[in-house]
C-alpha positions as CSV (number, residue, x, y, z in Angstrom):
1,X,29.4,9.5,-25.5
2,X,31.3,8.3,-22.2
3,X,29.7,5.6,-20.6
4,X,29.8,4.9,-16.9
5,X,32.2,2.4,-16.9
6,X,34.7,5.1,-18.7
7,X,33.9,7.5,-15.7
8,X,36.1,7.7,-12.3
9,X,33.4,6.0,-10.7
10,X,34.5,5.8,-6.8
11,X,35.4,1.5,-6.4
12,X,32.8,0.7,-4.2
13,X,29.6,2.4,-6.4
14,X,30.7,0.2,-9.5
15,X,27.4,-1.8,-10.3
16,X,25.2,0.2,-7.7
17,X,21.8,0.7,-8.4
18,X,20.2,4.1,-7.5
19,X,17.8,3.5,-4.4
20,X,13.9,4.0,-5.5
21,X,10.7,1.6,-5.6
22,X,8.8,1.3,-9.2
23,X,7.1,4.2,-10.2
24,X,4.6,3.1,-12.8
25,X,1.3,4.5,-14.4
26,X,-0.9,1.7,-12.7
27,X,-4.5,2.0,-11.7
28,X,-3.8,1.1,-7.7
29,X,-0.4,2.4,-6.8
30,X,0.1,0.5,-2.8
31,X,3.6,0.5,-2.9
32,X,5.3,3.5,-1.4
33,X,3.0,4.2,1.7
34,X,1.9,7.3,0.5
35,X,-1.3,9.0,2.3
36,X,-3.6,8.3,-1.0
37,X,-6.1,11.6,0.0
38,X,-4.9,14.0,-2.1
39,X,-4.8,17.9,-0.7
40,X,-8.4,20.1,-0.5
41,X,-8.5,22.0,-3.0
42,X,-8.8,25.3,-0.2
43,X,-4.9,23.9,0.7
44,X,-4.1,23.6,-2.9
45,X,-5.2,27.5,-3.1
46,X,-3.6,28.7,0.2
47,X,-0.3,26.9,-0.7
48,X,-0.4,28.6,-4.1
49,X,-0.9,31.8,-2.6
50,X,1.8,31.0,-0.3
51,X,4.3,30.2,-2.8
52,X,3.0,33.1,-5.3
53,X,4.2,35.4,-2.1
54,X,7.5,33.5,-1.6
55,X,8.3,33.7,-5.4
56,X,8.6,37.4,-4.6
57,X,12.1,37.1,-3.7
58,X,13.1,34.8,-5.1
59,X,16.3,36.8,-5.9
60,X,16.9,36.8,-2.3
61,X,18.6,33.3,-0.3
62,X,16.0,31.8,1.9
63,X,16.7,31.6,5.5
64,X,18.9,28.7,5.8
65,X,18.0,28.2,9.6
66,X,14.2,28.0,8.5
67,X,13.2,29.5,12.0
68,X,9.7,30.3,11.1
69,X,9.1,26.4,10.0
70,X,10.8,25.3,12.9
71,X,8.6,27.1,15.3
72,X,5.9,26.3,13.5
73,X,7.0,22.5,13.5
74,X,7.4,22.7,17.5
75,X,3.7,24.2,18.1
76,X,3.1,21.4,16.1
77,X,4.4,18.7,18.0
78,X,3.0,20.4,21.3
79,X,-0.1,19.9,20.1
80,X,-0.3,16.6,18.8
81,X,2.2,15.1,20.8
82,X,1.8,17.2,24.3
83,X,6.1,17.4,23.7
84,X,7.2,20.9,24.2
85,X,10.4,21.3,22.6
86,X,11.9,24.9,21.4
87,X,12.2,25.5,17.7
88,X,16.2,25.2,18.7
89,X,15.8,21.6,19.3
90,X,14.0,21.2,16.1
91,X,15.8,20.8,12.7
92,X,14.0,20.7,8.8
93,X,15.6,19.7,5.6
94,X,15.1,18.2,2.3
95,X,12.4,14.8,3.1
96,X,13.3,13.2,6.4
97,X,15.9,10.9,3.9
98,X,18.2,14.3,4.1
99,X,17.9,14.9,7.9
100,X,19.2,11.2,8.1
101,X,21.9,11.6,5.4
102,X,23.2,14.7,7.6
103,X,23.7,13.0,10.9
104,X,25.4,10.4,9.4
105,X,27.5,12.7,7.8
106,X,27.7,14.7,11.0
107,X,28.1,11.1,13.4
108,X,29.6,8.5,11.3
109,X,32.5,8.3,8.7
110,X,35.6,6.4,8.3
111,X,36.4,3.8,11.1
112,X,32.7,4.8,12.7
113,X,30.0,2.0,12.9
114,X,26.3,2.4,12.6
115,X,23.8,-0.2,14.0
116,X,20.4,-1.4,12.8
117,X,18.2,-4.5,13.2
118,X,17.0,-6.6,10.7
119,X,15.1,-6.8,8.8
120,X,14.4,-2.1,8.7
121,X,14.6,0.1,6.2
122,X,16.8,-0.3,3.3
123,X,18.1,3.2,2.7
124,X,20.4,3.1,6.3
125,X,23.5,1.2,4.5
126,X,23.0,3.6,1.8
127,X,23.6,6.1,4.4
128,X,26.6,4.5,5.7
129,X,28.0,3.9,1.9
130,X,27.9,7.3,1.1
131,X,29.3,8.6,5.0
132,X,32.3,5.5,4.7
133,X,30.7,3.9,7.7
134,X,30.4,0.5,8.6
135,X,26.7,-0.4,8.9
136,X,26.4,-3.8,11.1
137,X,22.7,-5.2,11.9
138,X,21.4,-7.3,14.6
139,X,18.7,-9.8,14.1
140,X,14.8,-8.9,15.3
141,X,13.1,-11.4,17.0
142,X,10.5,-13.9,14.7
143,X,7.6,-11.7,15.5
144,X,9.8,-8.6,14.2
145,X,9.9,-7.0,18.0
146,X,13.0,-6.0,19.2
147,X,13.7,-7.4,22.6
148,X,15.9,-4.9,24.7
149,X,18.0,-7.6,25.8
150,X,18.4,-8.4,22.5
151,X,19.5,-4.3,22.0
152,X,21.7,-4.0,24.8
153,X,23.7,-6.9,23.7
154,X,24.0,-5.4,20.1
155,X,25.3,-2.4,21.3
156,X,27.8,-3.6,23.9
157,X,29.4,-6.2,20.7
158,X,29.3,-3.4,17.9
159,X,30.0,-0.4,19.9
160,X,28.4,1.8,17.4
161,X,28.4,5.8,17.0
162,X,25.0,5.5,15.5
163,X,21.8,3.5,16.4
164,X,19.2,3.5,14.0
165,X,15.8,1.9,14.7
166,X,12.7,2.6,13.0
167,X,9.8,2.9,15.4
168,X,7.2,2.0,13.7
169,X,9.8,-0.8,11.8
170,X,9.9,-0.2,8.0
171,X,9.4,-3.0,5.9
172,X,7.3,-4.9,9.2
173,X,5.6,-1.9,10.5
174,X,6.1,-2.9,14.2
175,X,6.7,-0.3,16.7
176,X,9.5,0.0,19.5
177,X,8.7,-0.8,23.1
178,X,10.2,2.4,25.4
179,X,11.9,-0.2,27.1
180,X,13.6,-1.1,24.2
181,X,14.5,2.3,23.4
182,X,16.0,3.2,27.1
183,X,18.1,-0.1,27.2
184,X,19.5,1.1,23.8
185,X,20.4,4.7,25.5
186,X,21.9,2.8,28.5
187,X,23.8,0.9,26.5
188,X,25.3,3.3,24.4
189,X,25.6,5.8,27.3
190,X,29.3,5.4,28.3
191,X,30.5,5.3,24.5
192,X,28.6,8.6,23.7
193,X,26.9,7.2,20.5
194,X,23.3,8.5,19.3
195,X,20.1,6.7,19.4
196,X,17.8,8.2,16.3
197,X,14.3,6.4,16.7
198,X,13.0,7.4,12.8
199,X,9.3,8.1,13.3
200,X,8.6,8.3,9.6
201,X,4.9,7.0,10.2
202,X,4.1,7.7,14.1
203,X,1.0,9.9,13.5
204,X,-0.3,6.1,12.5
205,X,0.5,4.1,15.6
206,X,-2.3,2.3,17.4
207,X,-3.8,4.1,20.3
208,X,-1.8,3.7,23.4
209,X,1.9,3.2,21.5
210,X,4.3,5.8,22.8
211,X,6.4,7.8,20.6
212,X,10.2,8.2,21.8
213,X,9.6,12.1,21.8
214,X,9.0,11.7,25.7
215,X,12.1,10.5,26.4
216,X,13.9,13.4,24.9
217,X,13.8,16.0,28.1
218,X,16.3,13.3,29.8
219,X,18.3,12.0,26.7
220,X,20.6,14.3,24.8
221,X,21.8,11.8,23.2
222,X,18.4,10.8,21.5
223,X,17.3,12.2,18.6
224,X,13.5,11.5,16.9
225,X,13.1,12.0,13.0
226,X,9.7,13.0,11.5
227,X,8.9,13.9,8.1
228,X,5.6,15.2,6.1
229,X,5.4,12.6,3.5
230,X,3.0,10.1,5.2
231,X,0.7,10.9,7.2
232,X,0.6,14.6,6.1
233,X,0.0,13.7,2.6
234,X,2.7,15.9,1.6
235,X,4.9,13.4,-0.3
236,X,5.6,15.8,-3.0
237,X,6.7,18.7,-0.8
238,X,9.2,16.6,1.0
239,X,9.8,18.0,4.5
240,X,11.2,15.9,7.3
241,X,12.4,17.2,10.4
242,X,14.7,16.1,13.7
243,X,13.8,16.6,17.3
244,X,16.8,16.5,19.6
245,X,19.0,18.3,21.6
246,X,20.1,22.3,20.4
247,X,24.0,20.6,20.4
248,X,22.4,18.0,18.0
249,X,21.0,20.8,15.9
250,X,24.5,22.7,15.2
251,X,26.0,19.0,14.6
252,X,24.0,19.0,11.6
253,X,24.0,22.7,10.7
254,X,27.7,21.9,10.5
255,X,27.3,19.4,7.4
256,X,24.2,20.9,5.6
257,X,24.2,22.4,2.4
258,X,23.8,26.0,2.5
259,X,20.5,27.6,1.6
260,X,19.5,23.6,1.8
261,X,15.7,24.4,2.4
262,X,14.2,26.4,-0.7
263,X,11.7,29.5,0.2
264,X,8.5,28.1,-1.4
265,X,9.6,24.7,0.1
266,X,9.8,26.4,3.7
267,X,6.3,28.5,2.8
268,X,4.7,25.3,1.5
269,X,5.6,23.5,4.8
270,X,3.8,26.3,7.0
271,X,0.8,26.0,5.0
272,X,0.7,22.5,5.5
273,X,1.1,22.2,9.0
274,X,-1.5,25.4,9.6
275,X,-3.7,22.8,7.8
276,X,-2.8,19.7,10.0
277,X,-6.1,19.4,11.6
278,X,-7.8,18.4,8.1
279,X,-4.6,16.8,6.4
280,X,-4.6,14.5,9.5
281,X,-8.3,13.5,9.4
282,X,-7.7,10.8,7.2
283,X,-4.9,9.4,9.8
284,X,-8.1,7.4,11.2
285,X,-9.8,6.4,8.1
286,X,-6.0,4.5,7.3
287,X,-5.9,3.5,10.8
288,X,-9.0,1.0,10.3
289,X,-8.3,-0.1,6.5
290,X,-5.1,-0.7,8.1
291,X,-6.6,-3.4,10.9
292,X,-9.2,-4.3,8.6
293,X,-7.1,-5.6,6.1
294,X,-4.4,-7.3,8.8
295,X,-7.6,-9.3,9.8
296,X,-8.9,-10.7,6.2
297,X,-5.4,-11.4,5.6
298,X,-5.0,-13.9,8.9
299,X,-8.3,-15.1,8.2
300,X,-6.9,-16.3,4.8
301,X,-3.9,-17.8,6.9
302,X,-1.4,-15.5,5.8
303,X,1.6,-14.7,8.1
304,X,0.9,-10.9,9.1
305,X,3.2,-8.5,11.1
306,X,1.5,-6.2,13.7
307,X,1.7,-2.8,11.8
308,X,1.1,0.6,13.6
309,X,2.0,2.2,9.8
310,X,0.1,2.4,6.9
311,X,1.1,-0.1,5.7
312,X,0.9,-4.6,6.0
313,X,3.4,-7.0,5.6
314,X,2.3,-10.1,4.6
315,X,3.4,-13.5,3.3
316,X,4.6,-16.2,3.1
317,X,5.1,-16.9,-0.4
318,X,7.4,-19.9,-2.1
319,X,7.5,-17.4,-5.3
320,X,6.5,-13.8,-4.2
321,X,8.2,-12.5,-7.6
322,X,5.9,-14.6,-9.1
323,X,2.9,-13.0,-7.0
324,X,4.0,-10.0,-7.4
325,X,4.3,-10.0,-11.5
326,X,0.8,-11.1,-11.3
327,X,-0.9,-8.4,-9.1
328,X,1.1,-6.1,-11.3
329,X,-0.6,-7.5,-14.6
330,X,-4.2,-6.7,-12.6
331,X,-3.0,-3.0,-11.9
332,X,-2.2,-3.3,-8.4
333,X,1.4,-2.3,-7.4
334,X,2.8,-3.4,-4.0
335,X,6.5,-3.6,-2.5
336,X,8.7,-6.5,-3.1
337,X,10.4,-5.8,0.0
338,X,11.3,-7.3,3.0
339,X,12.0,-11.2,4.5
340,X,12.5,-13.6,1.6
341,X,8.9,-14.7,1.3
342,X,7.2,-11.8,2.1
343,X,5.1,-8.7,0.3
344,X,4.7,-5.4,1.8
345,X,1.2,-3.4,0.5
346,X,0.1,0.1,1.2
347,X,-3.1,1.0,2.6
348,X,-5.5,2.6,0.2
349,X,-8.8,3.8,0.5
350,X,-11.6,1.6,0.5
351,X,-11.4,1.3,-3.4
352,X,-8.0,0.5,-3.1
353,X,-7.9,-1.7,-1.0
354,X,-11.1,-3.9,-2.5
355,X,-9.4,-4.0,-5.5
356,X,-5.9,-5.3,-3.9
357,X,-8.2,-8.2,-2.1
358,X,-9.8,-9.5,-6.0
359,X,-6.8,-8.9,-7.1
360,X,-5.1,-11.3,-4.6
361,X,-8.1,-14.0,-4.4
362,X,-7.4,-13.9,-8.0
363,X,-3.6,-14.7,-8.0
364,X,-3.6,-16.8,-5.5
365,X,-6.2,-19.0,-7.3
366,X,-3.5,-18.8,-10.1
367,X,-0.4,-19.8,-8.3
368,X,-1.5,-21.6,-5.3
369,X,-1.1,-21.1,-1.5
């Protein structure tokens, strides 16, 4: 049998590792900040019925522009967000991991730069790897903000055709100040580059933080990813979606796969978001593990980031390998991810999460401070 190493391999993926955090059979899985209420089991039956009625033709192509999701994707946002948009403006695919993946491929690309600021998610240079685009990253301030002097600056040295900036920040959770959003439009204003503000966990922002969808009626040039893995607790059905400007939209209709949206994947996704009202309800029950568990950690003088996600970082640790094994061997499974020093941990439900802080006490008790 042919190994890899016997293979064509393109130079540059020689001793790459595919992207992807453990997935192991452990009894408290906090390490992919996955909405942990599962689906009613009325949605499971009205998303069967809906995909039983898809699966009628499924000798037929689906509708590659999605239209019916997209309008249904703009109510959406209208309602929750008070953003009207037209379903034009909106754009669905594959997990909001593929929506990225097409503008890069639709923005970037051989002698094209792409800007982020560290530490963020860690999927962006992957992005860049496969487009062939440089992927250069600024440095957040201590308390993970992003200062939008700090953004100008970054823009007017790299000059980049795409900005990406996680609002709220994955691994740190910390959301983007509009400020700092509008200096990064300024800046990249006169070089006609793209601002995309991924909003992967936004339905969890505290009260009061602003999502960059308001800024869209004056910004062509913005564009504001979504996706209904989180918050949605639709994970498995992966669905993420762009908001932008209709000239965005056929950017990336120009690089997608055809038929890239499956029928029972599209009729899934309308069943879901007709079912928003109780998928979201447990948006608030996360929102105050989330602070409640932010607060036991200071009190036990951890370092803590301000999260408006579902999820904590946390540290700092001399060994957090070493922490990490050890809440492993208990059944708890967090994110080694992050600053050197630090652990990222999903928030659970109220078992979950009692079980992360024994779990914790415990190791801690083991290893030391």
């Amino acid at each position: 049998m042919t190994g890899l190493d016997e293979l064509p391999l393109r130079e540059d993926l020689r001793g790459q590792e595919p992207y992807g955090a453990p997935q192991l059979d452990v009894p408290f899985r906090l390490n992919t900040n996955e909405n942990p209420y599962p689906p009613s089991a009325s949605l499971v039956a009205d998303i069967g019925r809906a995909a039983a009625a898809a699966s009628t033709d499924l000798n037929r192509y689906p509708d590659r522009e999605a239209w019916a999701l997209r309008q249904d994707l703009a109510t959406y946002l209208a309602k929750r967000e008070g953003v009207h948009v037209d379903a034009a403006q909106v754009w669905a695919a594959n997990g909001s991991n593929e929506v990225m993946h097409q503008l890069f491929l639709a923005f970037g690309g051989p002698g094209r730069t792409a800007l982020g600021f560290a530490p963020t998610y860690s999927m962006y240079p992957e992005y860049c790897r496969d487009t062939f685009t440089a992927w250069v990253t600024a440095p957040r301030a201590p308390d993970f903000t992003l200062p939008p002097e700090v953004a100008r600056e970054a823009v007017r040295r790299h000059q980049p055709t795409l900005v990406v900036v996680p609002s709220p920040n994955n691994p740190t959770g910390t959301s983007l100040a509009p400020e700092t959003v509008l200096a990064l439009l300024d800046a990249t204003h006169d070089d006609g580059g793209v601002v995309v503000v991924d909003e992967a966990y936004a339905e969890f922002r505290r009260p009061g933080t602003p999502s960059a969808l308001s800024l869209l009626a004056d910004h062509p040039r913005l564009v504001v990813i979504r996706t209904m893995s989180k918050a949605f607790a639709m994970a498995g059905g992966r669905l993420g979606y762009l908001v932008g400007s209709t000239a965005v939209v056929d950017a990336v209709r120009i690089v997608r796969l055809p038929y890239h949206l499956s029928a029972v994947a599209q009729a899934v996704a309308r069943t879901a978001i007709a079912h928003a009202d109780e998928l979201l309800a447990s948006v608030d029950a996360l929102r105050e593990e989330r602070d409640a568990l932010v607060t036991w950690l200071r009190r036990r003088d951890f370092d803590v980031a301000d999260s408006d996600a579902n999820f904590v970082l946390f540290g700092r640790f001399a060994d957090r390998h070493a922490v990490w094994e050890r809440l492993l061997a208990r059944g708890v499974l967090i994110r080694e991810t992050g600053p050197d020093g630090w652990l990222r941990v999903s928030v659970g439900t109220p078992e979950e999460m009692a079980a992360f802080r024994r779990s914790l006490v415990a190791v801690l008790e083991e290893v030391g401070p």
